[in-house]
GUVO-777972 format. One line per field, with one value per atom (N, C-alpha, C): residue number from 1; atom name; x negated, y negated, z. Coordinates in nm, 3 decimals, padded with zeros to 5 digits. Atoms other than C-alpha are relative to their C-alpha. Example, Ala and Ser with C-alpha at 12.3 -4.5 7.8 and 13.67 -1.06 7.14 Angstrom:
% GUVO-777972
dose = [1,1,1,2,2,2];
filo = [N,CA,C,N,CA,C];
east = [-00.089,-01.230,-00.090,00.082,-01.367,00.077];
north = [00.119,00.450,-00.120,00.119,00.106,-00.109];
up = [00.000,00.780,00.000,-00.006,00.714,00.073];
This chain:
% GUVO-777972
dose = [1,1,1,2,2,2,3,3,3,4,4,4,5,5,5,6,6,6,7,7,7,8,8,8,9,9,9,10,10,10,11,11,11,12,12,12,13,13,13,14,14,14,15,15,15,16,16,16,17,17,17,18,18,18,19,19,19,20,20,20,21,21,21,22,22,22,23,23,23,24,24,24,25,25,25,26,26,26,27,27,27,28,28,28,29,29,29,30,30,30,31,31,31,32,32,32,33,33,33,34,34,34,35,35,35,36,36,36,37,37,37,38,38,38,39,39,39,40,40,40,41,41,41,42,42,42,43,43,43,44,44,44,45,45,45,46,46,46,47,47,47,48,48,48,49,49,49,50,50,50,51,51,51,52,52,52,53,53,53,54,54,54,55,55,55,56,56,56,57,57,57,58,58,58,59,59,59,60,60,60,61,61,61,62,62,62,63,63,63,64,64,64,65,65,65,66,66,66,67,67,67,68,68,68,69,69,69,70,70,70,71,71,71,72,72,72,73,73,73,74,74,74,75,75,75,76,76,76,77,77,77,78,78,78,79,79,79,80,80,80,81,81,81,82,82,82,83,83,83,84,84,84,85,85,85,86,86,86,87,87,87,88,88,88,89,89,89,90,90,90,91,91,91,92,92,92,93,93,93,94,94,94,95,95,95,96,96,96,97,97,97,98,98,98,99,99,99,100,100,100,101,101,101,102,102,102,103,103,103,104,104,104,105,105,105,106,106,106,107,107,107,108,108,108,109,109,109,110,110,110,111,111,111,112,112,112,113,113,113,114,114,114,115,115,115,116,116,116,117,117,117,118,118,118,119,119,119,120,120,120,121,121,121,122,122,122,123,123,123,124,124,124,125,125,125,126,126,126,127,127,127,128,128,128,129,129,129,130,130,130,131,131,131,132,132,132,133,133,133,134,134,134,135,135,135,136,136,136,137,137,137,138,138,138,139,139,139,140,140,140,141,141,141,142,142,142,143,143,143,144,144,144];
filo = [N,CA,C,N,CA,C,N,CA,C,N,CA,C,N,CA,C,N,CA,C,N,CA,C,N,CA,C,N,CA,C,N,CA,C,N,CA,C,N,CA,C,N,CA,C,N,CA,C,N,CA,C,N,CA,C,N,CA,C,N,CA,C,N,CA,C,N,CA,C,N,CA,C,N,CA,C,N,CA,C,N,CA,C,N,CA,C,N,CA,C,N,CA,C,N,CA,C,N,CA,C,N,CA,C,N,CA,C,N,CA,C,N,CA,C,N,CA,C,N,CA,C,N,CA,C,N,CA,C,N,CA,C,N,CA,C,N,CA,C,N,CA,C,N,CA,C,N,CA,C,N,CA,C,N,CA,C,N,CA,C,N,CA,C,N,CA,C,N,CA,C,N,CA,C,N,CA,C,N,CA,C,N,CA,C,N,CA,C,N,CA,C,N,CA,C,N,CA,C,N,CA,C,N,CA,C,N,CA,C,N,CA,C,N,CA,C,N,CA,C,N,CA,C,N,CA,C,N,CA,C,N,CA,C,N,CA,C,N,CA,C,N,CA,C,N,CA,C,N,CA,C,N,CA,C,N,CA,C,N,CA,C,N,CA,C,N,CA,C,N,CA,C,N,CA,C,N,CA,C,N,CA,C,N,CA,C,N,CA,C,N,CA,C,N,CA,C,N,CA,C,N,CA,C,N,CA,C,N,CA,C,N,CA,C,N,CA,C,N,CA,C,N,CA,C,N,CA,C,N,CA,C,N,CA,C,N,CA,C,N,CA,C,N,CA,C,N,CA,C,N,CA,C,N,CA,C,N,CA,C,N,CA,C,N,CA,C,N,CA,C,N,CA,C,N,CA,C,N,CA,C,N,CA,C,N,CA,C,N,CA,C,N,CA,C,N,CA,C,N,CA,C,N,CA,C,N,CA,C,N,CA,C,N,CA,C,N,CA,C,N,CA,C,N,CA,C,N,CA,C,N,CA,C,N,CA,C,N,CA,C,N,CA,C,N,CA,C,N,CA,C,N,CA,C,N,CA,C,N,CA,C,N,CA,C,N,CA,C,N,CA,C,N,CA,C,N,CA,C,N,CA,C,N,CA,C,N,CA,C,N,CA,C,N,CA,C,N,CA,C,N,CA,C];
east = [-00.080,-00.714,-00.085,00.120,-00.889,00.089,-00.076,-00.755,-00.017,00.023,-00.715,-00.153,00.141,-01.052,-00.021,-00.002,-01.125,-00.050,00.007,-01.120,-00.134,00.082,-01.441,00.069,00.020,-01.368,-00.037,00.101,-01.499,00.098,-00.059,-01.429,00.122,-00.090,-01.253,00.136,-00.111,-01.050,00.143,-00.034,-00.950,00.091,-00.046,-00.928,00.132,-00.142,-00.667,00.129,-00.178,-00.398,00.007,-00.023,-00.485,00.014,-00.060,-00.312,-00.087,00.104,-00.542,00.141,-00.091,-00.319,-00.048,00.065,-00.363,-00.116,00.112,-00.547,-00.105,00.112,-00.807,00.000,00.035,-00.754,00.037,-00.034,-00.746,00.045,-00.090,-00.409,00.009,-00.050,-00.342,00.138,-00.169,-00.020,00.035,00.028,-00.071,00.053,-00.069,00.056,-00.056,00.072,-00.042,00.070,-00.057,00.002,00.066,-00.102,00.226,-00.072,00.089,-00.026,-00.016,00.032,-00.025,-00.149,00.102,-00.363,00.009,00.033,-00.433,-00.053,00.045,-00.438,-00.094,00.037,-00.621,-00.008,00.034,-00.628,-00.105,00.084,-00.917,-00.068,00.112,-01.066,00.147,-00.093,-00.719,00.033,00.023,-00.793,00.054,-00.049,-00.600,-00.153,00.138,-00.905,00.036,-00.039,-00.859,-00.050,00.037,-00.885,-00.152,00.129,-01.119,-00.097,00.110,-01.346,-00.045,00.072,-01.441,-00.034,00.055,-01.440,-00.150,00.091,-01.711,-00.127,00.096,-01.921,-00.020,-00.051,-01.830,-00.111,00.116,-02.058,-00.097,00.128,-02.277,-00.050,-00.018,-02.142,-00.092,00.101,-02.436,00.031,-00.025,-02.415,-00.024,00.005,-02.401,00.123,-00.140,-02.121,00.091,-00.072,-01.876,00.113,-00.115,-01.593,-00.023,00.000,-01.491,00.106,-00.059,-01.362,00.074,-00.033,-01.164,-00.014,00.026,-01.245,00.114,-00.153,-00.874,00.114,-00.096,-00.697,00.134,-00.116,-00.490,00.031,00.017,-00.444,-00.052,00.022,-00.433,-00.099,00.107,-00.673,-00.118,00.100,-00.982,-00.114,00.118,-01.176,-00.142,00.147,-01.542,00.001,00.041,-01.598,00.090,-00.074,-01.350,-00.018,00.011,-01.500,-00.131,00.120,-01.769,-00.019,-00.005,-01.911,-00.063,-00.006,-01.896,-00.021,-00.031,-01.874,00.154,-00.106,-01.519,-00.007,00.010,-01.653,-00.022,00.001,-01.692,00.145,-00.212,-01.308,00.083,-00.114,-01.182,-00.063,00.035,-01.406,00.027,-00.107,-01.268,00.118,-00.159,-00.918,00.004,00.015,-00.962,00.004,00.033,-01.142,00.122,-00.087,-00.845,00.173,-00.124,-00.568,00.070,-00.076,-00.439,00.000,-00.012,-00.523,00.155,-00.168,-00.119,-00.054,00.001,-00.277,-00.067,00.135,-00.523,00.036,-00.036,-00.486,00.103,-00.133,-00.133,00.094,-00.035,-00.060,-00.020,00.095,-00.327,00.068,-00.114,-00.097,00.065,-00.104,00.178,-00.001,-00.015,00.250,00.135,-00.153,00.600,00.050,-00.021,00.715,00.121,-00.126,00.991,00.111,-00.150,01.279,-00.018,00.013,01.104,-00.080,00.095,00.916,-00.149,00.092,00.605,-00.143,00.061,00.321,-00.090,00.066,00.125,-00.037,00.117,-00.046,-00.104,00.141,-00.351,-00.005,-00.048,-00.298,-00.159,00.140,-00.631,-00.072,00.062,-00.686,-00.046,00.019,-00.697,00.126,-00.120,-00.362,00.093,-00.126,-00.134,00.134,-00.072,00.166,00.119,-00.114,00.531,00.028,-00.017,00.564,00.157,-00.152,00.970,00.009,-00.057,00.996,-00.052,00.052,00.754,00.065,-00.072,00.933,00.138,-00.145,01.310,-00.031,00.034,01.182,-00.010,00.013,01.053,00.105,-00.123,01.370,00.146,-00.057,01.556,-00.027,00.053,01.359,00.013,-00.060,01.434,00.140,-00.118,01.776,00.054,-00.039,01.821,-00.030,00.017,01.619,00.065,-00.116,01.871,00.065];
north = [-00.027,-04.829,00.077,-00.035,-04.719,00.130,-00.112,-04.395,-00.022,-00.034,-04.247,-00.002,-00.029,-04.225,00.205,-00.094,-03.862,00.070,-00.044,-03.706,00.127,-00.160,-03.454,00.070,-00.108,-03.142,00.054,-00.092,-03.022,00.070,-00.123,-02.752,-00.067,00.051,-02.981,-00.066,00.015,-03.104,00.106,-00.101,-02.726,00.045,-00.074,-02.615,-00.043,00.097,-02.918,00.110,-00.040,-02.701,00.095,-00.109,-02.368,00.035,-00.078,-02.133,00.107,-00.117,-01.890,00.097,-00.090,-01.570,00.066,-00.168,-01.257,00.053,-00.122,-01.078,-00.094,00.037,-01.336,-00.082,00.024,-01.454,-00.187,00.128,-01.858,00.011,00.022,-01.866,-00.134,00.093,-02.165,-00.027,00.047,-02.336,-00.083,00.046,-02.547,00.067,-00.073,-02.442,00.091,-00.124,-02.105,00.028,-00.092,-01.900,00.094,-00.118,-01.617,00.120,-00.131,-01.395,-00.016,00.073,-01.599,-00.007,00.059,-01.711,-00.162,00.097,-02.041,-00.103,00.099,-02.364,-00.105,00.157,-02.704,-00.055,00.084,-02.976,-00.092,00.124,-03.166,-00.047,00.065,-03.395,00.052,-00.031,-03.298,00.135,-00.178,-02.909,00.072,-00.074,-02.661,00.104,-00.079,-02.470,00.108,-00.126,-02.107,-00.055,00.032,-02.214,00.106,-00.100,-01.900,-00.004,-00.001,-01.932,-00.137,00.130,-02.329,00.001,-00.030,-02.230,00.084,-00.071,-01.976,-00.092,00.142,-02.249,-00.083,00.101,-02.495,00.045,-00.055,-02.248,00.078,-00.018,-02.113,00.173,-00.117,-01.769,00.098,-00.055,-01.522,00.109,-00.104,-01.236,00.003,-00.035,-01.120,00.008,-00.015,-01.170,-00.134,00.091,-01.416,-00.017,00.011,-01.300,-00.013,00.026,-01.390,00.114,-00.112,-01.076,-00.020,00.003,-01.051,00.125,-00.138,-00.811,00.040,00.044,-00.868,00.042,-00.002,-00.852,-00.064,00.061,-01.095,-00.158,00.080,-01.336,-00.178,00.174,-01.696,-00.008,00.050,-01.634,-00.058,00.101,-01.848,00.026,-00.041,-01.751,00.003,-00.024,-01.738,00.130,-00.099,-01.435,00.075,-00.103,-01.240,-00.009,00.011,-01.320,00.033,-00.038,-01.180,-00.026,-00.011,-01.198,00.140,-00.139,-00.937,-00.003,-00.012,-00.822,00.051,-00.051,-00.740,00.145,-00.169,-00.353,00.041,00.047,-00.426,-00.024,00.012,-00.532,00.125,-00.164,-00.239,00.127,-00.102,-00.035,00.011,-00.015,-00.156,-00.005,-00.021,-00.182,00.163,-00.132,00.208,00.067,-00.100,00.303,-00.077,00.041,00.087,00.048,-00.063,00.266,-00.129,00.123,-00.030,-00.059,-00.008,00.032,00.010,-00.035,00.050,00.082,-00.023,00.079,00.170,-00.132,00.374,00.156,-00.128,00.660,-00.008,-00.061,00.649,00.039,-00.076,00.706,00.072,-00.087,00.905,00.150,-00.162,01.204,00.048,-00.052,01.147,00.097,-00.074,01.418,-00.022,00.040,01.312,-00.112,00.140,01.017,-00.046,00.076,00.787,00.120,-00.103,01.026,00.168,-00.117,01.327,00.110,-00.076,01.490,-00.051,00.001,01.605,-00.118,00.023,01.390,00.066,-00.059,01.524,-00.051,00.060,01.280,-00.078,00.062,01.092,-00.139,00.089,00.717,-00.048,-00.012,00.563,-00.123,00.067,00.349,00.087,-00.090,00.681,00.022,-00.003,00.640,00.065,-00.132,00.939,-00.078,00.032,00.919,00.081,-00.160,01.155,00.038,-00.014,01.254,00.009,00.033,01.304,-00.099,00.144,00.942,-00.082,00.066,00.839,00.058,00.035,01.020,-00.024,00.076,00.910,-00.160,00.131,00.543,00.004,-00.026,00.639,-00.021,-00.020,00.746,-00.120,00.109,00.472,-00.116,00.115,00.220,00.041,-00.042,00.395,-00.024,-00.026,00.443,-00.207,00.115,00.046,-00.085,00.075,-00.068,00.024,-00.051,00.102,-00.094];
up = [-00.118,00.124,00.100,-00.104,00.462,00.072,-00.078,00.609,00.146,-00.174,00.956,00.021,-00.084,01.147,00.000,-00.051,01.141,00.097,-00.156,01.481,-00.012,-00.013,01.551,00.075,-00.073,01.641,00.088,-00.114,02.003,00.018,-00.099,02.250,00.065,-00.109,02.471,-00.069,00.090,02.184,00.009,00.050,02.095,00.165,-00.107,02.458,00.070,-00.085,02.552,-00.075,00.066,02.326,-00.014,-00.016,02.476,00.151,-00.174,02.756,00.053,-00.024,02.929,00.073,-00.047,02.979,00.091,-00.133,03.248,-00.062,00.088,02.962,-00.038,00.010,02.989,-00.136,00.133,02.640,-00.007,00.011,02.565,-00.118,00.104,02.334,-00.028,00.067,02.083,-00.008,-00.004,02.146,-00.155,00.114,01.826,-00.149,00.136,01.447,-00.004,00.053,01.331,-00.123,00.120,01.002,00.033,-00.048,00.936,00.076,-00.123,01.111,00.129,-00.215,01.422,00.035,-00.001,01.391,-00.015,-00.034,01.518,-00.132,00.125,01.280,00.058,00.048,01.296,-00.101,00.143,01.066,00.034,-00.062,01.048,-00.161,00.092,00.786,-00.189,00.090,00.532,-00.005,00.055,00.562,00.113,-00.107,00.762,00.052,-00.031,00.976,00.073,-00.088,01.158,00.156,-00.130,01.534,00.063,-00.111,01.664,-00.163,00.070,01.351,00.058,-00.038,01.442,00.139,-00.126,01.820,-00.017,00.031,01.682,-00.035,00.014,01.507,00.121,-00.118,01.784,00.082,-00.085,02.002,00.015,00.044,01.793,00.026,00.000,01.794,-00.033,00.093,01.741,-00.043,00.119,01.504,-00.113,00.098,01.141,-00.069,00.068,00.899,-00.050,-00.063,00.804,00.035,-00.084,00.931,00.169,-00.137,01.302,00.016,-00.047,01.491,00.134,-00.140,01.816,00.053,-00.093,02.101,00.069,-00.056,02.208,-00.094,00.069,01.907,-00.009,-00.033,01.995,-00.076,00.087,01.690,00.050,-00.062,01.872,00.088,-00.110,02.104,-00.068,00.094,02.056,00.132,-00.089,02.385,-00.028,00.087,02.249,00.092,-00.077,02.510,-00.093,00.073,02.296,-00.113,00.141,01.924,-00.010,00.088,01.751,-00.143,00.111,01.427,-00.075,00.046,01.182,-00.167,00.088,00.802,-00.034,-00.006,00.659,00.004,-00.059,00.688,00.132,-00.146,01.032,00.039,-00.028,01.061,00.008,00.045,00.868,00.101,-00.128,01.120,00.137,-00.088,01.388,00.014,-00.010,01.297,00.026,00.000,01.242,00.139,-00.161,01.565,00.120,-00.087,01.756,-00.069,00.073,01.497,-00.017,00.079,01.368,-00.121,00.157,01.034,-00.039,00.049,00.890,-00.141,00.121,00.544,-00.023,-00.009,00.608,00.072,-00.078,00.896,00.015,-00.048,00.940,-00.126,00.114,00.558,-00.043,00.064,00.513,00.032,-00.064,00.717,-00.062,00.063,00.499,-00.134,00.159,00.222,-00.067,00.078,00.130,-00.032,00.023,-00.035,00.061,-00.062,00.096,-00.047,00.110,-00.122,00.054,-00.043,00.060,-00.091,00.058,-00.248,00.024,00.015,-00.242,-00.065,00.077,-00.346,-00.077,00.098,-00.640,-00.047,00.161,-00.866,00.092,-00.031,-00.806,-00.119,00.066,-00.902,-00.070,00.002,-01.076,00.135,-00.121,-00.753,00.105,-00.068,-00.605,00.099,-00.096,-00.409,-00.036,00.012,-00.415,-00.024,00.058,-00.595,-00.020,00.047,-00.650,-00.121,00.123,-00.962,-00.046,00.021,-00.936,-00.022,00.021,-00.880,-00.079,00.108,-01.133,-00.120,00.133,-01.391,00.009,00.002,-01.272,-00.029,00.014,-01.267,-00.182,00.162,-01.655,-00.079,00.061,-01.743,00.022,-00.049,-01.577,-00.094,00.102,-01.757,-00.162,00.149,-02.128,00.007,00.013,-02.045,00.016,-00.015,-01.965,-00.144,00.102,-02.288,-00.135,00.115,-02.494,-00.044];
């Protein structure tokens, strides 16, 4: 059986099914993931839109992640992507505070329930010790 023809990939392909906003950024109108990063399919395989724009033009840098200078998931602009390492990501998520996981937990000393944290988990991630031993006791008291 003879399949579809598969379509190459260009710019002009990519660019037909993007919006250039105020903020300069060329957004993907096209499918995206739950992150709102830009899909294609090409050749059976779903592809990240601003990584193949990257290839596509021969993006220079180090790394193989593709970064935005925008932060603005769909965009695909090449002027707004760099390449990077994922310690490079997490360094700039940081210096733009958009770490969730990192500096804005890192403040907290009280757990959701309001006690204190006190233990030290072995991933290193602080922990309450009230609610680790009610959970304990919870779980004995059920396997009764």
């Amino acid at each position: 059986m003879i399949g579809r023809p598969v379509m190459m990939l260009t710019m002009d392909r990519l660019q037909a099914r993007g919006v250039t906003t105020s903020r300069g950024c060329l957004e993907w109108t096209g499918k995206t993931n739950k992150a709102g990063y830009g899909i294609v399919s090409h050749a059976g395989r779903d592809l990240l839109v601003h990584r193949v724009m990257a290839d596509l033009v021969g993006l220079p840098g180090t790394g193989p992640n593709v970064l935005h200078t925008c932060d603005n998931p769909p965009c695909f602009e090449p002027a707004h992507l760099f390449r990077g390492t994922q310690a490079d990501n997490v360094a700039d998520a940081v210096q733009k505070g958009r770490n969730s996981s990192g500096s804005a937990n890192a403040q907290k000393t009280t757990c959701p329930r309001g006690h204190q944290y006190d233990r030290v988990a072995a991933n290193g991630g602080r922990r309450c010790g009230t609610c680790l031993r009610a959970g304990q006791r919870e779980r004995r008291r059920c396997a009764r």
